[in-house]
N, C-alpha and C positions, 0 to 999 in steps of 0.2 A: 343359371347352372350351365356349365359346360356341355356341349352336344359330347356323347358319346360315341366313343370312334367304334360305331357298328358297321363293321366293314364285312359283312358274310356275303358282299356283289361285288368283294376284291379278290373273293380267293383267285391265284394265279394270275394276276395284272400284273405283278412286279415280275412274275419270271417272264413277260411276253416280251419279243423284239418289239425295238420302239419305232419297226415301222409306219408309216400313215397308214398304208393298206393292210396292215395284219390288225389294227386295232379297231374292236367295236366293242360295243356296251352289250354284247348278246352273251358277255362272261357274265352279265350283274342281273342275268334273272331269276335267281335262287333271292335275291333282296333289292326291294327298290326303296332309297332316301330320296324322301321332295322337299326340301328346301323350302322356303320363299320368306318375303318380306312382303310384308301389308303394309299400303299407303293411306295419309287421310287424303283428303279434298286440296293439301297445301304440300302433296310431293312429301310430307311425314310420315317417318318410319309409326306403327300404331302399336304401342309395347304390352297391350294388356290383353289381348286374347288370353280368351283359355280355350281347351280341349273341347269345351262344349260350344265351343262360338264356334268351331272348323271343324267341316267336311266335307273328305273327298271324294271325286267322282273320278271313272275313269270310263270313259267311252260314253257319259251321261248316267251311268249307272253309280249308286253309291260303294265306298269299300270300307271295309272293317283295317283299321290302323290298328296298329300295335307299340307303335311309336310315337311320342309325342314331348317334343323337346324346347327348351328356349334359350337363348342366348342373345345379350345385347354387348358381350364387349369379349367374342368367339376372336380365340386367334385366329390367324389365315395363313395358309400357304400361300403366295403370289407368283404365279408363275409369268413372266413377262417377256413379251416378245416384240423384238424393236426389229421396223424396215430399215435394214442399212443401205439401202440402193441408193443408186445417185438422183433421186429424184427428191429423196429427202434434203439434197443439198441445198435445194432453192427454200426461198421466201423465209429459212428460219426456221425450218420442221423440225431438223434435228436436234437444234437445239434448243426450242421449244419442249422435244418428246422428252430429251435429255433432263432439262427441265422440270417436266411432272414426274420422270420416275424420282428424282432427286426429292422432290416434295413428299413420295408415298414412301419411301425409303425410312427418312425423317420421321416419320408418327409412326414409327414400329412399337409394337405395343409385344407388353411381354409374351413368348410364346411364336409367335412371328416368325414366317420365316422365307426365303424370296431365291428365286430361281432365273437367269437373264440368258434370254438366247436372241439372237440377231441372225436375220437373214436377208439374203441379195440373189442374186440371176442362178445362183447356184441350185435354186428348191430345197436348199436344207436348212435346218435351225441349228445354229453352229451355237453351242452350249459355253456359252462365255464365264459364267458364275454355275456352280452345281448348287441343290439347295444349301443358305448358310444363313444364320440368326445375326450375321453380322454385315450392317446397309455399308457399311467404309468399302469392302469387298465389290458391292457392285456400282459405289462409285468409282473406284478405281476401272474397272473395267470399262464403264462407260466413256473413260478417259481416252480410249483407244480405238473408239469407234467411229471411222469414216465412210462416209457414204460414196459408193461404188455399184455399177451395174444397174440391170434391167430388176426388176420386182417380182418376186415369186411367193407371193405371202400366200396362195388356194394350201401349195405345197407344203410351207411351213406350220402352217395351222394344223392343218393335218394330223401332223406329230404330236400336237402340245396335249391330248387328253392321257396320251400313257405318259408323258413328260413328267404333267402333272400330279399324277398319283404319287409322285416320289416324294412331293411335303410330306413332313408329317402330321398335320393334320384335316380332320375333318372335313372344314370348312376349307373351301380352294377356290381360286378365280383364274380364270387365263385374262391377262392385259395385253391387249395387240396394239398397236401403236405404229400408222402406216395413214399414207397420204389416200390409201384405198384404190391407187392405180395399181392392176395386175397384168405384168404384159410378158411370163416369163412359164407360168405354170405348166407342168405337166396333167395334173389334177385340175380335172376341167369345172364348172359353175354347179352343174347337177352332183356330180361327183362329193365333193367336197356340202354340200347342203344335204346329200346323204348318209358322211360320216358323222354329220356333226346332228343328225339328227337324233332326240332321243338323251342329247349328253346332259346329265347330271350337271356336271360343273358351270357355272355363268361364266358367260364368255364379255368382257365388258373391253371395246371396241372404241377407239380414240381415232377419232378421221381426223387427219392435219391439212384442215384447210379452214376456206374461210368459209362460214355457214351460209353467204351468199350465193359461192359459188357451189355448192353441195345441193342446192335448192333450183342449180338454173333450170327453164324449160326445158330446152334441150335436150332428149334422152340418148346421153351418151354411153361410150363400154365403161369409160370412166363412170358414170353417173350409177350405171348400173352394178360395179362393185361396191361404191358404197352403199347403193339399196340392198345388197348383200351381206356386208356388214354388219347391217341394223337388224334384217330378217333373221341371220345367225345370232345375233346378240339377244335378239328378242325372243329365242326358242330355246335358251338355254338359261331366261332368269335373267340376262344382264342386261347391257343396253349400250345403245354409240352415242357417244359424242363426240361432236364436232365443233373442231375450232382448232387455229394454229398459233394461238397467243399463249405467253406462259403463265400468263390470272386467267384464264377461261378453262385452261387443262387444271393448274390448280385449283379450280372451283368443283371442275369436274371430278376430281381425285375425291375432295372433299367430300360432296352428295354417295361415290361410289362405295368410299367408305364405312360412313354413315347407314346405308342400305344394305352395304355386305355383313356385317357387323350384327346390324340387328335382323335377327333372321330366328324363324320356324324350321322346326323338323320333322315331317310325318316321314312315317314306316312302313311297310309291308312285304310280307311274302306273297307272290303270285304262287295260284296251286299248281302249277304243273301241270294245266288241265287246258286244251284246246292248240292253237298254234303259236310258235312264237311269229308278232308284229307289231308293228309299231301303235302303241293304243294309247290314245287323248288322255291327258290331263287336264282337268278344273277342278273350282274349290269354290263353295259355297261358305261366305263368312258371316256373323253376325254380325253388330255394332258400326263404328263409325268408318270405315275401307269403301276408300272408293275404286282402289284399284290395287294389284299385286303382280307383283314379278314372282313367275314361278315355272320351273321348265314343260315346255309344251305336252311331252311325252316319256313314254319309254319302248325298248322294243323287248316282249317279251310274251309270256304264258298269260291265262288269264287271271285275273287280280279277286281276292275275296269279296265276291259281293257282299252286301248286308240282305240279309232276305228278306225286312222288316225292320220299319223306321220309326220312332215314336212321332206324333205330329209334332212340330216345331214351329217358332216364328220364322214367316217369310223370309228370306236372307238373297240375296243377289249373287249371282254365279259368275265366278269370276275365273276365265279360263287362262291357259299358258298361251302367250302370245309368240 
């Protein structure tokens, strides 16, 4: 069944400026959607939960849902954002990144629909494709795209959560697609892991390099935005990968899909009661999951506890990473 476009944590997103610094999720706590996808033991999406096999906790404590949805073949909004700097020039990035968006473009499935921004030394996300159900549209555009300047992706990321809202549906990913050198930003490391704290949307993060060097000893500034990357990637339900070959990004596309695809929907209203902040997510599953993608948090009021639990079989708690 189709997720329901229950957007009552949208109201006024679409009239906000779509600056970095005016947007935060503190408009979405009148409704918070949690997402996720349950893994088995072999990195498989697990299609058969029911409502009685999941539930959530928020700060350790249990909450009363009201929501409870499924979908294994959920269109997507994809909103996608490519580093055009010149550092993409080297080793084949770009046309590598070129590459995988041209692969995800291709398995547009009905309902689909894809948004292309590119950015360089400038800190902005220069809107190359507005959203459109038609992939020819942003191959064309990609046809125009050289890499030029210093890298300002803290900046441009920034942007992509009100960017995003403007799919039309539901289900949404931000695709960042960057060698993960930043040497341009105004929006400094803490900054930027603060807006993106709490986001709803998965953030599914494509480092262009080689996974050798992404893994050296060495802790460099380099090394350290793609440990940033992954941290963001990992606190919003998505994930990085890494690699600069054009079968390693289309493999990666493939799993990305697969996982976005098949996904859970819980719901709730926070009552309005205590302060708004930022307050933990996990989920305790039944059955065979060994692990779940699911956003860390949210920042908001506090969440309906259950006052009372019936006992249940032991289950394993499985938090947002």
């Amino acid at each position: 069944m189709p997720f329901r476009l229950t957007l009552l944590l949208l109201a006024g997103v679409l009239s906000l400026p779509l600056s970095a610094q005016d947007y935060t999720e503190e408009v979405a706590v009148n409704y918070v959607m949690v997402p996720f996808t349950a893994l088995s033991g072999k990195n498989i999406p697990v299609t058969n939960l029911d409502k009685k096999d999941v539930s959530l906790l928020v700060d350790g404590q249990p909450v009363k849902t009201d929501l409870f949805e499924v979908s294994f073949n959920a269109p997507v909004s994809w909103t996608i954002l490519l580093d055009g700097s010149g550092s993409m020039g080297l080793a084949g990035k770009i046309d590598a990144a070129k590459a995988a968006i041209g692969t995800l473009v291709a398995r547009k499935k009905a309902g689909d629909d894809f948004a292309l921004f590119v950015f360089d030394s400038q800190g902005h996300a220069k809107e190359m494709v507005p959203f459109t159900e038609n992939p020819a549209a942003i191959s064309r555009a990609l046809d125009v795209v050289k890499p030029w300047g210093k890298t300002a992706f803290f900046d441009a990321l920034a942007e992509m959560p009100a960017r995003s809202e403007l799919g039309r549906n539901p289900t949404r990913a931000i695709i960042l697609l960057s060698d993960g050198i930043d040497n341009a930003s105004n929006v400094t490391r803490a900054e930027i892991e603060a807006q993106m704290e709490g986001l709803a949307i998965p953030i599914y993060a494509f480092g262009l390099r080689e996974p050798a060097e992404a893994k050296m000893a060495a802790l460099t500034e380099e090394r350290e935005d793609i440990d940033l990357l992954a941290e963001l990637a990992a606190a919003t339900g998505g994930k990085l990968f890494v690699g600069n070959k054009p079968q390693q990004l289309a493999s990666a596309m493939d799993l990305m899909e697969k996982n976005l695809r098949a996904q859970y929907l819980l719901g709730f209203s926070p009552t309005g009661k205590g302060t708004v902040k930022y307050r933990r997510i996990s989920l305790k599953l039944a059955g065979r999951v060994r692990s779940v993608r699911v956003r860390a948090g949210y920042r908001g009021t506090e969440p309906p506890v259950l006052t009372a639990t019936r006992t249940k079989p032991k289950r394993n708690e499985r938090k947002g990473s």
